[in-house]
C-alpha positions as semicolon CSV with decimal commas, in nm:
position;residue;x (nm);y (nm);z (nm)
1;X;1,863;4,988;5,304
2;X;1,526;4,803;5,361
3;X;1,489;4,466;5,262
4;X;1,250;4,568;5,043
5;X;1,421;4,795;4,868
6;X;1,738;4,543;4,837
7;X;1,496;4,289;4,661
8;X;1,371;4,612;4,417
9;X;1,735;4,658;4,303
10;X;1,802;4,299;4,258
11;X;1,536;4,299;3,984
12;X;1,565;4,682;3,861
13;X;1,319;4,845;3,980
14;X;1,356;5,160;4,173
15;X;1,118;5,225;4,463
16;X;1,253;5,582;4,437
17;X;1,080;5,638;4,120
18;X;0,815;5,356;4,151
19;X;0,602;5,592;3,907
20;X;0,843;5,540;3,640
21;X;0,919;5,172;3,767
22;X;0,526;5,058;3,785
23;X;0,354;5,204;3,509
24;X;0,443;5,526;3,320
25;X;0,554;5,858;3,459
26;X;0,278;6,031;3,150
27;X;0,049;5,795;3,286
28;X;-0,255;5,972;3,419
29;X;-0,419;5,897;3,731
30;X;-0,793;5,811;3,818
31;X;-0,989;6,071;3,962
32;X;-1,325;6,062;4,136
33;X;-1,621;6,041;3,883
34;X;-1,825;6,258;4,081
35;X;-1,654;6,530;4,314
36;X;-1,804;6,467;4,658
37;X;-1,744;6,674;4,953
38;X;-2,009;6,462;5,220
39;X;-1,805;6,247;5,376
40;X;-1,627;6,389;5,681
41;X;-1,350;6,138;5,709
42;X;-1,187;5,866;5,445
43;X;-1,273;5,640;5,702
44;X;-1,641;5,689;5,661
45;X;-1,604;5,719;5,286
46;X;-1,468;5,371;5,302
47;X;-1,791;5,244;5,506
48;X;-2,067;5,383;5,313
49;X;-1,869;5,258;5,002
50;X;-1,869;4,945;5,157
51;X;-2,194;4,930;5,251
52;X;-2,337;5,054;4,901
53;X;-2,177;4,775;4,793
54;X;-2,326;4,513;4,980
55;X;-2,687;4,639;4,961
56;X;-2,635;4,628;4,562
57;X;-2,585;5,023;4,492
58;X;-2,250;5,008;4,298
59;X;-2,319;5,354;4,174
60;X;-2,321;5,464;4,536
61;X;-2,036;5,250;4,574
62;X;-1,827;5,389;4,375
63;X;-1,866;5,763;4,441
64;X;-1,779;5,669;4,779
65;X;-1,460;5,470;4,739
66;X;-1,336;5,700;4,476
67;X;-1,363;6,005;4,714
68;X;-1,133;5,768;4,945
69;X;-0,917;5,670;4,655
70;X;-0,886;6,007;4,581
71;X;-0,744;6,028;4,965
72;X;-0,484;5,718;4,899
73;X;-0,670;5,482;5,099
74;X;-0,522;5,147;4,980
75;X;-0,853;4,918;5,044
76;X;-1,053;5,201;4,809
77;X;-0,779;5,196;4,548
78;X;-0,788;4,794;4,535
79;X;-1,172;4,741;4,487
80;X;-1,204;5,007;4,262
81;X;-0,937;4,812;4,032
82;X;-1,116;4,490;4,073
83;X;-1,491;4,647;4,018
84;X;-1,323;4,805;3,660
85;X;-1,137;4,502;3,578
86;X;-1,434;4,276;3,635
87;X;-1,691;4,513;3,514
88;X;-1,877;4,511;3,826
89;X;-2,125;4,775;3,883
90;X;-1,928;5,009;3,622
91;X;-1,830;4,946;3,247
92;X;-1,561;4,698;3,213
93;X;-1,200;4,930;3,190
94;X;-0,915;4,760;3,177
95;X;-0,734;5,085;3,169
96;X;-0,901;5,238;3,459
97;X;-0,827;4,897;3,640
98;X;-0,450;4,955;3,548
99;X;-0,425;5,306;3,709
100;X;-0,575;5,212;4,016
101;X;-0,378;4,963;4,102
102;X;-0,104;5,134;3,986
103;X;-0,151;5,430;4,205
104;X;-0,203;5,205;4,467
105;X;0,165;5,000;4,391
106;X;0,313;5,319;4,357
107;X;0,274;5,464;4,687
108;X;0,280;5,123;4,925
109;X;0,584;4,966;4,754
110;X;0,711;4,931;5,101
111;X;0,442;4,800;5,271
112;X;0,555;4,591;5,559
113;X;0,439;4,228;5,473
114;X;0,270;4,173;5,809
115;X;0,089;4,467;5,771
116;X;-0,313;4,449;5,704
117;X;-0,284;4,623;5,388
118;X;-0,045;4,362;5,274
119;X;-0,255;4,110;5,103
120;X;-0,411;4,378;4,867
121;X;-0,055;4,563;4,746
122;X;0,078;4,206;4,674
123;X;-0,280;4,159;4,440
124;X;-0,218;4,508;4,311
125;X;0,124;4,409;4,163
126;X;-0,030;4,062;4,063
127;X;-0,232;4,249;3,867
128;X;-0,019;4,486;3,738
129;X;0,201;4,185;3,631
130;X;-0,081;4,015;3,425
131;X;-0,168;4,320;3,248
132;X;0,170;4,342;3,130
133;X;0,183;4,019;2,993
134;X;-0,007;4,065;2,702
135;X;-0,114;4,477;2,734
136;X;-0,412;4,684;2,692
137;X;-0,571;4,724;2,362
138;X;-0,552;5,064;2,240
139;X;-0,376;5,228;2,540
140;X;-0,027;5,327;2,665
141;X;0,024;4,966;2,797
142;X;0,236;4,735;2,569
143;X;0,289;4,400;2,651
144;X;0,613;4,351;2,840
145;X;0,707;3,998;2,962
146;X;1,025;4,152;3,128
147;X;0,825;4,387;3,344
148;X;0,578;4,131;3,428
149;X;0,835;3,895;3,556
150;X;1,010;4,213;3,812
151;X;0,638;4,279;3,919
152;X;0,540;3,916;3,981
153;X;0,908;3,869;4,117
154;X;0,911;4,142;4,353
155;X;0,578;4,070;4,501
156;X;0,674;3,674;4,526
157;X;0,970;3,787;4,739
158;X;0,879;4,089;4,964
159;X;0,501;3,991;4,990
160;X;0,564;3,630;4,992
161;X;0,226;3,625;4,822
162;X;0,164;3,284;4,624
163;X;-0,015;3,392;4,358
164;X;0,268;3,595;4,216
165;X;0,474;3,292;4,244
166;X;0,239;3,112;4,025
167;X;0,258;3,342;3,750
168;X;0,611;3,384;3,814
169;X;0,704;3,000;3,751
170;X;0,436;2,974;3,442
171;X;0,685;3,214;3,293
172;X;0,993;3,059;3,379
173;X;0,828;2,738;3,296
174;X;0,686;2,906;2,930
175;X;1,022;3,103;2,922
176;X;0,855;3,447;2,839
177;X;1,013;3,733;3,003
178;X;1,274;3,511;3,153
179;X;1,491;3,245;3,047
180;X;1,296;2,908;3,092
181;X;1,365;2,706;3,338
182;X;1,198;2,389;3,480
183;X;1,369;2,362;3,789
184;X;1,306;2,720;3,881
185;X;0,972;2,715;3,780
186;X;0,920;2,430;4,004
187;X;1,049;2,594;4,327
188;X;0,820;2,878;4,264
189;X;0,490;2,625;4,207
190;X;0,676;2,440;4,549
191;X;0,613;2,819;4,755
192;X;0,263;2,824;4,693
193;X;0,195;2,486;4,660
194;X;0,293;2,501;5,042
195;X;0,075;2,773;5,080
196;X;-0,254;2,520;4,987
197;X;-0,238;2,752;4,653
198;X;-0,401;2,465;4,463
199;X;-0,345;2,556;4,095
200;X;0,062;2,554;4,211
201;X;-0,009;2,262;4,317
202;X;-0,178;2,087;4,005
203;X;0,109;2,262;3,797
204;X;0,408;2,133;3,995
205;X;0,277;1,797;4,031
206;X;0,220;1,793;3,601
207;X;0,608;1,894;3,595
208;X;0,735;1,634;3,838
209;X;0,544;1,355;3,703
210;X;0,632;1,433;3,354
211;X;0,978;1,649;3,316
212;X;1,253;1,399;3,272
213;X;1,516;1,715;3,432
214;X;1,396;1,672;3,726
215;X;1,391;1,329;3,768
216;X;1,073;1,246;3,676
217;X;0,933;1,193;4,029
218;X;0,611;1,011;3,900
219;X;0,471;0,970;4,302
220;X;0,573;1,298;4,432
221;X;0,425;1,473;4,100
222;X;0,094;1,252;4,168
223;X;0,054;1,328;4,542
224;X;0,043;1,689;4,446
225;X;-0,201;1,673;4,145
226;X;-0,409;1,494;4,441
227;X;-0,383;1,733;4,670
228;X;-0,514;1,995;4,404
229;X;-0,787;1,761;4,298
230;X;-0,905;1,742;4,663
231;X;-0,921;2,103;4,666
232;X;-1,051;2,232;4,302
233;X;-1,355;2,365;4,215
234;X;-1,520;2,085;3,996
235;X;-1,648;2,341;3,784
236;X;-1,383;2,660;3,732
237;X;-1,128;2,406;3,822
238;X;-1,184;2,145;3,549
239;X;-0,856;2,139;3,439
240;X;-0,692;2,069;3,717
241;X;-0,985;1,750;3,742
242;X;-0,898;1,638;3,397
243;X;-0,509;1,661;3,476
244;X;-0,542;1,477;3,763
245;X;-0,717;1,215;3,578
246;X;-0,499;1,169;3,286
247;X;-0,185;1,183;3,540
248;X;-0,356;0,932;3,737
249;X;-0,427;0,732;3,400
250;X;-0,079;0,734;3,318
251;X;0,078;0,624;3,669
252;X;0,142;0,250;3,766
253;X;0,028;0,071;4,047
254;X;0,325;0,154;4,243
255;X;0,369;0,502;4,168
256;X;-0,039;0,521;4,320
257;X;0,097;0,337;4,592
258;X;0,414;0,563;4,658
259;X;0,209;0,872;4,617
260;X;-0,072;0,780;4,887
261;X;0,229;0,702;5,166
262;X;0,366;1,039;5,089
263;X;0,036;1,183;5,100
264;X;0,006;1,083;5,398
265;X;0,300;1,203;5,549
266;X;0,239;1,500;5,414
267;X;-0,037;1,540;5,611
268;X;0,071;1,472;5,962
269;X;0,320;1,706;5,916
270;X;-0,030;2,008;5,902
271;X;-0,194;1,836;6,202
């Protein structure tokens, strides 16, 4: 058995019947807006799509990815997700956005994680995960906290991707879809924290500085809040600005102290 598929059965799902596993076995699937018979290869689909989307013709854009969708090409599956769940060059369709990626999970469960494709099955689960968390208004998809935590969990272990352990410790820190716990939450913020994953970082150093069960390292939790500070985006990262601040606020002299020698050991160790 692949490890992949050892990891799928530790948290119930079935790679077998990743239909049923993923989304719904009812659940339709996208098809192309537009039937389109032009393109001689998927491979050249995928290029004019990309290139219609460059030059600012998402309407192009999309009749071309869709016919490569429509193929199973996983780069075509992923961007038409994203362009429906941002509303980008097509009405915003959360629904839409939740069948592509989920006919995208479906059939690369078992992507190898070195594999080029990797990056955007472990987003696809991601954001299969999040839509889960709370559902889709007026659709098939019910929130489901429990199914959340297997997606986030099993793309956190096989894909190694960071972002799923994010959203996998905010649950076990929140305790919603798993039983909460601090010092599992904090090993999954640790992951991606080591990954440079900055809002991991800004999240594990609120929990060491301030949760007394795990010691209440007040440096350690300081020199990571730092580290995400030094990294955020003053603007869409304000948050993790104003956390830093307060945290800062809060410490004492020697806890700044502490926390700038471990800084800096921390970073000789990435030269």
């Amino acid at each position: 058995m692949r490890t992949s598929s050892l990891i799928a059965a530790a948290i119930g799902l079935s790679l077998a019947t990743t239909g049923a596993a993923l989304a719904l076995d009812a659940a339709p699937r996208p098809t192309p807006l537009v039937p389109n018979t032009k393109y001689s290869s998927v491979r050249d689909a995928l290029r004019d799509g990309v290139r219609d989307y460059n030059a600012g013709d998402k309407r192009g854009a999309v009749q071309a990815l869709e016919y490569a969708a429509g193929q199973g090409h996983s780069l075509a599956l992923w961007k038409l997700g994203r362009m429906y769940a941002d509303g980008d060059g097509v009405p915003h369709d959360d629904l839409k956005a939740f069948e592509f990626f989920s006919k995208l999970a479906d059939q690369n469960a078992d992507e190898p994680r070195d594999s080029p494709n990797a990056s955007v099955v472990a987003s696809a689960f991601v954001a299969l995960g999040t839509y889960f968390l709370d559902g889709i208004n007026k659709s098939y998809v019910i929130a489901n906290p429990v199914r959340a935590a297997e997606l986030f969990t099993y793309a956190a272990l096989w894909f190694n991707d960071p972002n799923a352990q994010f959203n996998l410790a905010r649950l076990y820190m929140d305790g919603s879809g798993v039983e909460k716990d601090a010092r599992t939450a904090a090993r999954w913020f640790n992951l991606a924290a080591e990954k440079g994953h900055h809002a991991s970082q800004a999240m594990l150093g609120r929990l060491l500085f301030n949760e007394q069960g795990l010691g209440r390292q007040r440096a350690r939790g300081l020199m990571w809040l730092t580290l995400a500070r030094e990294s955020a985006d003053p603007v869409k990262d304000q948050w993790i600005v104003e956390l830093y601040d307060s945290t800062f606020a809060a410490s004492s002299d020697n806890d700044r102290r502490l926390a700038l020698s471990m800084l800096e050991q921390y970073m000789q160790t990435r030269r």
